[in-house]
C-alpha positions, 0 to 999 in steps of 0.5 A: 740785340740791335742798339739805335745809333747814339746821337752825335755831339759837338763841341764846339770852343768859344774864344771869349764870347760866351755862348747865347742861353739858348744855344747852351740850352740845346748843348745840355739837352744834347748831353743829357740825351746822349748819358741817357742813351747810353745808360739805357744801353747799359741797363739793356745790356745787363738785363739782356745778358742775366735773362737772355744772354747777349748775341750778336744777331738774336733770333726769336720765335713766338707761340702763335699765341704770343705767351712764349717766347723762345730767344737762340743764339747763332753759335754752337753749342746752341744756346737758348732762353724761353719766357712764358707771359713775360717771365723767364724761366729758362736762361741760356740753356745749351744743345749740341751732339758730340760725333766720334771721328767717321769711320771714312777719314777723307769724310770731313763731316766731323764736329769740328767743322762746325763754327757757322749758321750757313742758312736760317728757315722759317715755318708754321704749321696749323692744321686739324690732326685725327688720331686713330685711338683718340686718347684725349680727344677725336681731333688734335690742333697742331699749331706752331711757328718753326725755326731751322737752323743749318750749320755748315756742315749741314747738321741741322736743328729745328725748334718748334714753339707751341701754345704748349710748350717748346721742343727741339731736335737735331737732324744731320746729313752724314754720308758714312757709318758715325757715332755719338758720343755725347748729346748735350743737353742743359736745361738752366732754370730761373726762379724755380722752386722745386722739381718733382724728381723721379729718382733712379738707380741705374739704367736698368730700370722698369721706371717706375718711380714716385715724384720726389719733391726737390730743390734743383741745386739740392740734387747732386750730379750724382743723382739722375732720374728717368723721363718724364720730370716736372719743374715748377716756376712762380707762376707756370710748370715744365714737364720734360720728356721726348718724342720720335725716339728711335734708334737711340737712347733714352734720356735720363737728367742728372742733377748739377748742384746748381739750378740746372738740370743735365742731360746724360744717357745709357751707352750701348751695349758690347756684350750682356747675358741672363743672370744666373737662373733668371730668364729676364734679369741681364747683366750688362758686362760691357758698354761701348764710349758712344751713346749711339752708333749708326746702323746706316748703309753708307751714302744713307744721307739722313737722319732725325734725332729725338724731339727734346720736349718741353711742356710748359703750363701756365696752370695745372690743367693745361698738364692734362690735355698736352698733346706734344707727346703725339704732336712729334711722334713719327707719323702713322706707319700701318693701316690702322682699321683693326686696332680696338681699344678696350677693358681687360680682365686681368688675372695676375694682380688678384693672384687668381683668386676665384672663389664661389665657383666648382673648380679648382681655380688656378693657372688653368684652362677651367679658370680663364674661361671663367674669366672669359664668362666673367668679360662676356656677360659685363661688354668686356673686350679682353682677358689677359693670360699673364705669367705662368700661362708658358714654361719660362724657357719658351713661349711656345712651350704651355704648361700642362693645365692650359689650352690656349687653343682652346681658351682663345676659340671660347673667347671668339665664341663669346666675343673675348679676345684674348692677350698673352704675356711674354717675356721679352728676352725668351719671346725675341730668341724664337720671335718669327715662330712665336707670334706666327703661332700667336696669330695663328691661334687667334690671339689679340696681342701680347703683354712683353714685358721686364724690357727694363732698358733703353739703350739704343738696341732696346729702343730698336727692340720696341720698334721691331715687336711693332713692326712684326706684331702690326703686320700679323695684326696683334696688338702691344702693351709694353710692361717693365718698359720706359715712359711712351715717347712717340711709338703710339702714333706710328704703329697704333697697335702699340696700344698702352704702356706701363713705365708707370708705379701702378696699383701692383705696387700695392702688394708689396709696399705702402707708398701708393697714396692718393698724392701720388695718383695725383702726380701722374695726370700731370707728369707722367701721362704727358708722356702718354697712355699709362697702364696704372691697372686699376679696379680694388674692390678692397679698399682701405684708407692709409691707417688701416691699409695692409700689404698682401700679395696675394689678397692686394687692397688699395689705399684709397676709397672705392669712389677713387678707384672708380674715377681712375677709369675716366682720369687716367688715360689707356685705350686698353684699360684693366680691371685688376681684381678678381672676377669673383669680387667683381660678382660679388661687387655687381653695382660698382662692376656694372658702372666701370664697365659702362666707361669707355677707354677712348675719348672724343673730348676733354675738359677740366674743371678743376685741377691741382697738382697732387691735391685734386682732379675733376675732369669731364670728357666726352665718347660719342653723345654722353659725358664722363666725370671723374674727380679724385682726391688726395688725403684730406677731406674736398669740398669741389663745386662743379660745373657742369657748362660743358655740357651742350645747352637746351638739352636735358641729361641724367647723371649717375654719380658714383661717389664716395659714402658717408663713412668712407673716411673709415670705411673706404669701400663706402660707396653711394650711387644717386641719380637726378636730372641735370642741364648745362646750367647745373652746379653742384658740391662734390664731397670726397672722403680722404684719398677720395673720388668721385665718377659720373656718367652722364646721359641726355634725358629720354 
């Protein structure tokens, strides 16, 4: 912090002679000036120090468009304080890598050398960015101002300030084989209220949480919790997550006690092997002191660690078109071209409940061409064999009441392709045999699944299946997987990802409420697309709801199922139930399957954190709307100026029926003219919703 000189003061002696008024005058004015300085310093300094903390040559970096400021020191560890529109709410954070001694002893790259800033760069960057799948939009605006900071041992740390949001990574020069054995990373917080908190239980987890509404001083240090997590301020929100991981482990945050938030990540791993009879389940038996170890062939002089993300919001619906998740993914790898989003017709959530029909339905043959029927006749790009299609000790071993070969050459026929799902551990020990025969086949992609870590060589396993599945050009929908943190956008056949409490957990449990689907928009899919699986055709409000697994019903109405199609973000999106109750419920079927899975444009009307949704977003010339609420009653007014003016349009609103507050399949569907000028009331029943299809006027 620069302080302006003090003024001087003289004093000079008189020997009897009194000085005149006026010089008295200017030697109290003087003096009052110089207590004023100095009290003005010290109120800067105590200010300066509670929010800021005091440096010794401050830097600072501000969104382009000046609402965040982001205040480093030039020490190490790093210590860093962010104010959005002019209230702190993060003082002296800390950053910094803890390397183990090289395997070289003569290398002197080591920890210990650092103790200065050797160099500091500058940069922005502002261009117009075209993703291959357009997840929230056809273009993305990349705007930022950039800082480097190179210590002298040429580890350096980039931070990169966003309209959106603030992220950080470490890059380091070493020229032998190292390891790490820690990451700091403390994020201290000013003012918050709470933080919606997704509690865990171990590192072995498919992250697959609720949002647990927390003090942050209540959480303990024996608590942590996986990515991505919201904090909540007086005035703004903070969603934390990571992008560019690669090659290292996921990050976990652990409560302190305090209003702070740790970071603390799973060590690799010695040795691991199946639990006893199970082909997914592992047990760890021994994991190394480090969090990471380099793979690197000596004189390999670089690397990049993941992105610290943190996303922050002046109001809920920036949440939803956050776009940093993509913006510090690692940059396209593959050709794209053959990579298309689509609907699936998912059979393990319905149990293969097929009825109507002259067959034996089941895990057969008979059975998935029905399904591939069901896909053709509604403009469905896919059918999913999920669990049971392949004896569990191979995947290329298939059970004897299946023809793959023969379901996917009906598929072709019909224009269906087909996805198979594997078990991650059985599909690795024979991966080059296996998807050769995939590809081979005819199949589209693979659902791998029970991953269920994030350690350093299951990050690396992530990257593997992209990389071997992109070049025999199949697609990836990870399931029992940790949250989306940059893969996408360099391999864009990693098409969606579950990491996600989803509508499976209706079969088993009851704590998939209307509030809950109305954290994850503004927490979990900041990550990234989400493979919730939505489409209950049973529909059931919470005092009648019911678990079943093998006949699944929803806790919410059937408008809110509906609208999940347009809120919740997946280039490949399922429909859950079953092909037959999606006969039998033609109306609704024939409008989810007029919904795209891809979006050109978005823009929120009206949104608040686990009280409600209405977003519209734009494929091609037509609009979509979508609005889900939670358990009570909404009355929404809704503006529709998004749309272009002087052009007339025809909406299709699919909405929930006068009795769905005891009735939750009571749906409506109403038709009528519309312009840019156009406002109406929306009524969602509890754990409601609403969704619109939006055409010009013929």
């Amino acid at each position: 912090m620069a302080l302006h000189p003090l003024p001087t003061l003289s004093i000079e002696i008189y020997n009897g002679d009194s000085p005149s008024p006026y010089h008295l005058y200017i030697k109290i004015k003087i003096l009052m000036n110089y207590l004023y300085r100095i009290i003005s310093v010290l109120i800067t300094f105590l200010l300066f120090n509670t929010h800021i903390s005091v440096f010794a040559k401050p830097l600072q970096v501000t969104s382009p468009d000046g609402s965040i400021k982001l205040f480093l020191s030039e020490t190490y560890p790093i210590e860093y304080s962010i104010s959005v529109s002019g209230s702190m709410i993060i003082s002296k954070a800390t950053a910094a890598l803890y390397f183990n001694e090289p395997n070289n002893p003569h290398n002197p790259i080591t920890i210990k050398n650092i103790k200065n800033i050797k160099n500091i760069k500058r940069s922005s960057q502002n261009r117009l960015l075209t993703p291959h799948i357009k997840q929230k939009s056809a273009q993305i605006v990349e705007h930022y101002n950039q800082i480097t900071l190179i210590f002298d041992n040429q580890q350096t740390v980039n931070f990169r300030v966003f309209n959106s949001g603030v992220a950080y990574r470490f890059n380091t020069f070493m020229t032998d084989h190292f390891a790490i054995k820690n990451e700091l990373a403390q994020f201290k917080f000013i003012d918050s209220t709470r933080t919606l908190f997704p509690a865990e239980k171990s590192f072995v987890s498919h992250n697959e949480r609720t949002y647990e509404s927390k003090q942050l001083s209540a959480i303990t240090k024996n608590e942590f919790a996986s990515l991505p997590l919201m904090v909540e301020f007086n005035k703004s929100k903070l969603v934390i997550t990571e992008s560019g991981l690669k090659d290292y482990p996921g990050m976990w945050l652990q409560g302190t006690g305090r209003e702070s938030l740790r970071a603390t990540f799973p060590k690799t791993i010695v040795s691991s092997k199946l639990q006893k009879g199970s082909d997914r389940n592992e047990v760890i038996e021994q994991r190394s002191p480090f969090i990471f170890e380099s793979k690197l062939a000596p004189q390999a002089n670089s690397r990049s660690f993941p992105w610290r993300i943190l996303a922050i919001s002046k109001d809920d619906s920036e949440l939803l078109t956050n776009q940093l998740s993509y913006l510090l993914a690692d940059e396209l790898a593959i050709n794209p071209s053959w990579v298309k989003p689509g609907q699936v017709a998912w059979d393990w959530w319905n149990a293969n409940n097929v009825y109507g029909v002259d067959f034996i339905a089941g895990i057969n043959t008979q059975t998935y061409k029905y399904y591939i029927d069901f896909a053709a006749k509604n403009g469905i790009e896919y059918i999913i064999l999920d669990e049971g299609w392949h004896h569990l000790d191979s995947v290329m071993n298939v059970v004897e009441d299946i023809d793959v070969k023969e379901i996917i050459a009906y598929g072709k026929l019909k224009n269906v392709d087909v996805i198979l799902w594997v078990i991650w551990k059985t599909l690795d020990t024979q991966l080059t045999e296996a998807l050769d025969l995939f590809a081979h086949w005819g199949a589209a992609g693979i659902k791998v699944d029970f991953m269920q870590r994030d350690d350093q060589a299951m990050v690396n396993y992530y990257w593997k299946i992209a990389r071997e599945t992109a070049k025999r050009k199949l697609l990836v929908n990870f399931h029992g997987s940790y949250k989306p943190a940059g893969l996408r956008r360099a391999y864009p056949n990693v098409i969606t990802r579950e990491g996600v409490r989803g509508l499976e957990h209706n079969k088993w449990a009851n704590y998939i409420t209307a509030e809950h689907n109305l954290t994850l928009p503004f927490i979990r899919q900041v990550a990234g697309p989400m493979d919730y699986t939505p489409g209950a055709m049973s529909n059931a409000q919470p005092n009648n709801f019911s678990i079943s697994f093998a006949r699944p019903m929803s806790k919410t109405t059937r408008a809110h199922q509906v609208a999940m199609y347009i809120v919740y973000e997946s280039p490949l999106q399922m429909l859950a139930d079953s092909p037959s109750a999606y006969v039998k419920e033609s109306q609704t079927t024939e409008f989810i399957t007029a919904i795209p899975t891809v979006w050109d444009e978005t823009h929120v009307i009206s949104a608040k954190l686990a009280d409600h949704i209405v977003i519209a977003r734009r494929n091609g010339t037509q609009w979509y709307l979508g609005a889900m609420g939670n358990s009570n009653e909404h009355k929404i007014n809704v503006d529709l100026s998004f749309l272009p003016a002087n052009k007339r349009f025809e909406m299709t609103l699919f909405k929930d029926g006068l009795n769905a507050d005891k009735f939750a399949s009571d749906h409506k569907i109403e038709t009528k003219p519309v312009t840019h000028n156009s406002t109406f009331i929306l009524n969602l029943a509890p754990s409601g919703g609403a969704a619109a299809i939006i055409k010009e006027a013929q």
